[in-house]
C-alpha positions as CSV (number, residue, x, y, z in Angstrom):
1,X,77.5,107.8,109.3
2,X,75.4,107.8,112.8
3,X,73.9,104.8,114.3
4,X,70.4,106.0,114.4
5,X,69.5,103.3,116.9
6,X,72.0,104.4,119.6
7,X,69.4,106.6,121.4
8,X,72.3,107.4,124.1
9,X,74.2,108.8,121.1
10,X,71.3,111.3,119.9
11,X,70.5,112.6,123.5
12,X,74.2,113.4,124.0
13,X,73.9,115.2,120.9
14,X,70.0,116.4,120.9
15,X,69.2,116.6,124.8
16,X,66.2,118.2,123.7
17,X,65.3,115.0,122.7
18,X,65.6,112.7,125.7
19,X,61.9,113.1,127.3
20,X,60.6,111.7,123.6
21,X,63.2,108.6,123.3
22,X,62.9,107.9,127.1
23,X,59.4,108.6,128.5
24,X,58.8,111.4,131.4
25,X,59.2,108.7,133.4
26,X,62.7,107.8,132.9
27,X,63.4,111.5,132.8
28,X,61.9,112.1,136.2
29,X,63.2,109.0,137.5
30,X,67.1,110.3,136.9
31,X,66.5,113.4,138.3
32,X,65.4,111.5,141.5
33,X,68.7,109.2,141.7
34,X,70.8,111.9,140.8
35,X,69.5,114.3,143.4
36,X,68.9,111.5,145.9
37,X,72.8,110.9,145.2
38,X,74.0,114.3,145.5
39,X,72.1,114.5,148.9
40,X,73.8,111.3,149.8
41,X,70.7,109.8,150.9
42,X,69.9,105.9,150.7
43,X,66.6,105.4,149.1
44,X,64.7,104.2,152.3
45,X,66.2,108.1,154.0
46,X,64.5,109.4,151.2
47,X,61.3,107.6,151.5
48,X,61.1,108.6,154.8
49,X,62.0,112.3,154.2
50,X,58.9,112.5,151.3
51,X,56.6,110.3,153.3
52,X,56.3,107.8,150.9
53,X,57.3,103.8,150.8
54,X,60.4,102.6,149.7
55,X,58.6,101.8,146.8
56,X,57.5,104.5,145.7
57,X,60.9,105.8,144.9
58,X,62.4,102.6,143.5
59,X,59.8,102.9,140.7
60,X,60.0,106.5,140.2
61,X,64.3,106.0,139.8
62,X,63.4,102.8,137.9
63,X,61.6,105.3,135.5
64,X,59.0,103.1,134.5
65,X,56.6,105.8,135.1
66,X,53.3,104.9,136.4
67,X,53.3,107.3,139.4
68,X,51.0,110.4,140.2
69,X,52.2,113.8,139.9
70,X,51.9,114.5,143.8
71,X,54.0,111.4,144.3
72,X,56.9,112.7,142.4
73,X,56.2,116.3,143.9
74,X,56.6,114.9,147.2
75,X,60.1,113.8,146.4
76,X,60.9,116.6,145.1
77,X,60.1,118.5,147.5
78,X,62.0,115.6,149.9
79,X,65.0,116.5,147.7
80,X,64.8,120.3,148.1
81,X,64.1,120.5,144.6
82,X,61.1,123.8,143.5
83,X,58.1,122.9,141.2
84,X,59.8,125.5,139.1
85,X,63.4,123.8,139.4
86,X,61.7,120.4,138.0
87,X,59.7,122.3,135.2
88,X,63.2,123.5,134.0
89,X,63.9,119.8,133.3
90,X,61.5,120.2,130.5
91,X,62.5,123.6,129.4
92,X,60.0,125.0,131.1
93,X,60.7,128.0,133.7
């Protein structure tokens, strides 16, 4: 039987799910770290890049949520990452 209390477990399985156990926050916040990572860019590079503080994208990658659309647009956009390319993290296109 399934521990139905492991969230990690039932993403793995059900990504579909991972925006409701999570928050869009958290979801968002990922895709930052992960393309900040890939574009091997320290988090104050990045900052700079989106014109935005340093704190700004610790709490975005925290995932905590909190911040304004634009906000996580501008890094984004920092990140070379399309409105469209970011809607497809919700299965939208």
């Amino acid at each position: 039987m399934k521990d139905l209390t492991r969230t990690d477990d039932i993403v793995k399985e059900l990504p579909e799910t991972e925006e409701f156990f999570y928050g869009i926050g958290a979801v968002l916040g990922r895709a930052v770290f992960s393309a900040r990572m890939e574009a091997s860019l320290t988090q104050k590079e990045l900052a700079d890049k989106a014109d935005v503080d340093l704190t700004t994208v610790t709490r975005a990658e925290g995932g905590s949520g909190g911040l304004e659309v634009h906000m996580y647009d501008k890094l984004f956009r920092a990140l070379g990452i399309s409105p469209r390319e970011y809607a497809a993290l919700f299965g939208h296109s």
